[in-house]
N, C-alpha and C positions, 0 to 999 in steps of 0.2 A: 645474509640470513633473512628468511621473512618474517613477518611482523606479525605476531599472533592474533586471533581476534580477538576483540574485548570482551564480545558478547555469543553465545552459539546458541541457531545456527548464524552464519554472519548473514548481511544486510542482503536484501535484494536489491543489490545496483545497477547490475546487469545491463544499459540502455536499450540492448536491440537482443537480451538472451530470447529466446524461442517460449519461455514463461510470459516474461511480459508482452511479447507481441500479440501473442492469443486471449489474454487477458484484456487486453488495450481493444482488439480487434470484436471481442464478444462486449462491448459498449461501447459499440463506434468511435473510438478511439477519442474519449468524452469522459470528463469526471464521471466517477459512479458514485460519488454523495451527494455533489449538488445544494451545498449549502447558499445561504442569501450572500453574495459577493463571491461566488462561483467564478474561476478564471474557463471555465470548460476544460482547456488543456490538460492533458493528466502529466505530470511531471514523476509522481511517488505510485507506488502498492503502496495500497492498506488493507490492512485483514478488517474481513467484519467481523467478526470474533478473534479476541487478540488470546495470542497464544498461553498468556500464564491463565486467562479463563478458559481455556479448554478446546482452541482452535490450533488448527491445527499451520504448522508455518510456511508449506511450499505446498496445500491444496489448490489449486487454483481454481476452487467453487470458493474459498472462505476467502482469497484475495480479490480485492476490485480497484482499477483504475483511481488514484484523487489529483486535484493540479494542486499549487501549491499555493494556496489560500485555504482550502478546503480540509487539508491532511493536519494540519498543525492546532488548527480550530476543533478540526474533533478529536483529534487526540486531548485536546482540554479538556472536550466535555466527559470524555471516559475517562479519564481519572478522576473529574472531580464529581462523576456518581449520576 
């Protein structure tokens, strides 16, 4: 039996679906946050409008490339305002 998702819709993990490559590919296949200690590698999507604020979850204008130094540091700063 499969295993239900925890959360919906479920995760973009996809490593090579046809979303993320176009995504990856439209910022040179390069962070698109770019914070100070940036690995450049994009490893995650991240929405720049997260979806309980009104973005939408599989636009791929509101998703952009992050590596993973970058996704976890700004997901801090939006929640904490």
């Amino acid at each position: 039996m499969a295993k239900p998702w925890h959360r919906w819709p479920p995760p973009l993990r996809s490593p090579d679906g046809p979303l993320r490559i176009r995504i990856y590919a439209r910022y040179g296949n390069r962070c698109g946050v770019g914070l100070p200690g940036c690995k450049v590698k994009p490893t995650h999507l991240d929405h720049i409008v997260p979806p309980p604020e009104g973005g939408a979850w599989f636009d791929e204008h509101n998703l952009r490339p992050a590596c993973a130094w970058c996704r976890p540091v700004w997901a801090c700063r939006m929640r904490a305002g």
